[in-house]
N, C-alpha and C positions, 0 to 999 in steps of 0.2 A: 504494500500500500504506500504512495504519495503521499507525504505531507508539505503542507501548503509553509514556505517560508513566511516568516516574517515581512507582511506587507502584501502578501499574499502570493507570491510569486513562488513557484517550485523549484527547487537546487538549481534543476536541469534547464531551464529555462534561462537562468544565471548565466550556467556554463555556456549557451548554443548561443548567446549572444554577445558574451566576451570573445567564442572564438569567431563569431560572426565580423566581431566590430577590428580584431587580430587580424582578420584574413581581408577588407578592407583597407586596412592601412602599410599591410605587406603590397598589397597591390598598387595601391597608390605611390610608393616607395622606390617599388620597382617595375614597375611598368616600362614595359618591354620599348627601346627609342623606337623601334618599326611604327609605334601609335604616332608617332612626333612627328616623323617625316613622311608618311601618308598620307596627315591632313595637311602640311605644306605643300605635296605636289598636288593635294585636289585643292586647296586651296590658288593654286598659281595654274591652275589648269594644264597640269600636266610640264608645267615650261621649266620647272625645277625637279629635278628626279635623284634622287635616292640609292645609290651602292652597296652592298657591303656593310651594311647598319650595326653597329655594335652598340654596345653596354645599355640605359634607359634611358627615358625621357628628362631625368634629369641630371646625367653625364654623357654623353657619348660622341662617338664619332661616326662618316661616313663620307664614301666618295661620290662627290655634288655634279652631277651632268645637266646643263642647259639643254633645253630643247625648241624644238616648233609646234610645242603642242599638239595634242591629238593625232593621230594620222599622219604626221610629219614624220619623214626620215635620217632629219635633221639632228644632231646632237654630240655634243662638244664636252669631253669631261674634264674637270680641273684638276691640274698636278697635285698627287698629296690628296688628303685628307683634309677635311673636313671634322674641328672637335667642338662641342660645345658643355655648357654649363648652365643650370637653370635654378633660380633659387626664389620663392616663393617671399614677400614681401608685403608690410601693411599696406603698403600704396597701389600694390600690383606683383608684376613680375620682374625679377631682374636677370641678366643674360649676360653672358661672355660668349662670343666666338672666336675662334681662331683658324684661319685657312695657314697651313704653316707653310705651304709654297709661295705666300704673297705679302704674308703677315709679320713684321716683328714682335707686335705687342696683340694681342686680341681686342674687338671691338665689346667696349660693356654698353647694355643697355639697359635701357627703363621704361616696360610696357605699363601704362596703366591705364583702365577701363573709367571711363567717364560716360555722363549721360547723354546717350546717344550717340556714343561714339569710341575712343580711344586716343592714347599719345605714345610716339614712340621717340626715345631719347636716344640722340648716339654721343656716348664718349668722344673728345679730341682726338682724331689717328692719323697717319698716315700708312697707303698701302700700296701695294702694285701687284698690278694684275693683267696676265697676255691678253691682247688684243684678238686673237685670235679663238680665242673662248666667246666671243659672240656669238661664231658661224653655228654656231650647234642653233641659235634660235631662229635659223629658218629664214625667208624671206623677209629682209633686202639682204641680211648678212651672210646668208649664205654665197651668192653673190658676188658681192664685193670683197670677202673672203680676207679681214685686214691684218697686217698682220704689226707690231709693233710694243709698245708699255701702255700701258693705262694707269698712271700715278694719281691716287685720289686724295683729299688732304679734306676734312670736317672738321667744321670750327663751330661747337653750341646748336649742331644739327638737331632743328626738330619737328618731327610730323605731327598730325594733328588731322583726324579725320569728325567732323561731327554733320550726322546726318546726311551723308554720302558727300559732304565735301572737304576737300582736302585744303590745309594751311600748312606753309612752312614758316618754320623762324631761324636765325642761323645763318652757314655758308656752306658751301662744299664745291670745291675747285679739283678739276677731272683736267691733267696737263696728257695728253696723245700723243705721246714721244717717238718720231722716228717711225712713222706709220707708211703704210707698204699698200697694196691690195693686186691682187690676182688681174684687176682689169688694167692694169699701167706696166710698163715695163720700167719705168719711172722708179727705183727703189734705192732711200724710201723719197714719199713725195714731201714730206714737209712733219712740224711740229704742231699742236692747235692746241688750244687752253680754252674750258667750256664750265662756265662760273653760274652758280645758283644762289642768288643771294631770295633769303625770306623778309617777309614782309604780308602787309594785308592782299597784295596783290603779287606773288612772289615773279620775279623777273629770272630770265635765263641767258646767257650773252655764247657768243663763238667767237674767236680770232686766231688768228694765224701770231705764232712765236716766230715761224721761219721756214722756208720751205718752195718750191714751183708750182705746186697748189694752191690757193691762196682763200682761205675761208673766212668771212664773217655773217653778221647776223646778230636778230635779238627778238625774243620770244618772252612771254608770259603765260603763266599756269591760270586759267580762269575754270574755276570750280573744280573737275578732274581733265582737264584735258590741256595739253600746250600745244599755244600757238606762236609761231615761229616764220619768220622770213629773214632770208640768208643769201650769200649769192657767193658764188666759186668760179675764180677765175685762174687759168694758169700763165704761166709765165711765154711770153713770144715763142721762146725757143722752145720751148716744153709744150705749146700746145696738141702738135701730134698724138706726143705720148702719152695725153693725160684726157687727149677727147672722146675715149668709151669709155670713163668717170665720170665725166663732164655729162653726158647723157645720161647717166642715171640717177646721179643725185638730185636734178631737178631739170626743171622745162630751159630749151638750151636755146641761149638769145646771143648770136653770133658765138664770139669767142667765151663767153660766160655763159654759167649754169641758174638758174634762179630756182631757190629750196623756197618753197612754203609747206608747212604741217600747221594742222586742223583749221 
């Protein structure tokens, strides 16, 4: 016969929900990283993919391939590994990443949920990352195929999504060193430096460092989308080898290319 604990509850009932509430918190503990990085790649629709997945959701590592989404053949995987770190906080979440092929110090962040929306915080970094890690996503870069550094530098970087629209606040300057592409025999064609400064209306700039190529332009983020006019022109002697570029970066007006996005 049963008797009924103190309070009315039975032993057994005791037990089955200690090991209930036990086997919750093993799980939540160690939840397997394969959770982490499956809802990133259906989250980005497939254009971030997942390798090789070790330890949990809140250590691990894996190797990071870009792609062209769905149905695409496209996809480009990054040197190295991929580690991360996740640590639960009053405010939110906070994150370390480290790409160690690109990275000296790893990127810390600070996701925190607001109403109707969210904020993502990045640490001061500097990183570099091949150029040639685009092509994996498909159309135009498949393409254009570039090849060259990608130096990123984030100074007080932060997003800011509320109600499906996006803010930024901060900087982050992308310098395109010694860039190449598959359509020029031109190698490489030039240097280009592409600055994001935030604000209520965040603005976006291109210029040319140096180079036979010759890039600028300037664009703005208006609610989620950037728009952008730009124009490419190459240098006299280099026109030849640089005019099936010149045609695809934008609608081509004699000797120059003229870029507009959205």
């Amino acid at each position: 016969m049963l008797y009924a604990a103190p309070g009315g509850r039975a032993p057994w009932s005791w037990a089955f929900g200690g090991a209930l509430l036990g086997l919750l918190i093993s799980l939540l503990c160690f939840a397997p990283a394969r959770w982490l990085t499956q809802a990133l790649q259906q989250a980005t629709q497939g254009r971030m993919a997942f390798h090789e997945v070790r330890g949990t959701v809140w250590r691990g590592s894996a190797a990071l391939t870009l792609t062209g989404g769905p149905g695409s053949q496209d996809a480009a995987t990054l040197p190295g590994r991929l580690d991360w770190e996740l640590r639960p906080a009053w405010t939110g979440l906070q994150a370390m990443v480290l790409a160690d092929c690109c990275m000296q110090q790893g990127w810390h962040l600070q996701v925190q949920p607001q109403w109707g929306g969210a904020s993502l915080r990045f640490s001061d970094s500097l990183s570099q990352w091949p150029a040639q890690w685009l092509s994996g996503l498909g159309t135009p870069w498949n393409t254009l195929q570039f090849t060259g550094q990608l130096l990123l530098n984030t100074q007080g970087l932060a997003l800011q999504w509320t109600q499906g629209r996006l803010s930024v606040a901060g900087n982050a300057r992308l310098d395109a060193q010694h860039m190449g592409s598959r359509l020029s025999t031109l190698q490489p064609m030039g240097s280009y430096r592409m600055q994001l400064k935030g604000g209520a209306t965040p603005g976006f700039s291109l210029e040319t460092l140096e180079g036979s190529l010759q890039l600028s332009g300037q664009g703005q983020w208006v609610g989620n989308r950037l728009r952008f006019e730009g124009v490419a022109t190459a240098a006299p002697d280099r026109l030849e080898a640089l005019s099936n570029l010149l045609n695809i970066l934008g609608r081509r007006d004699g000797a120059r290319s003229l870029i507009k996005v959205g």
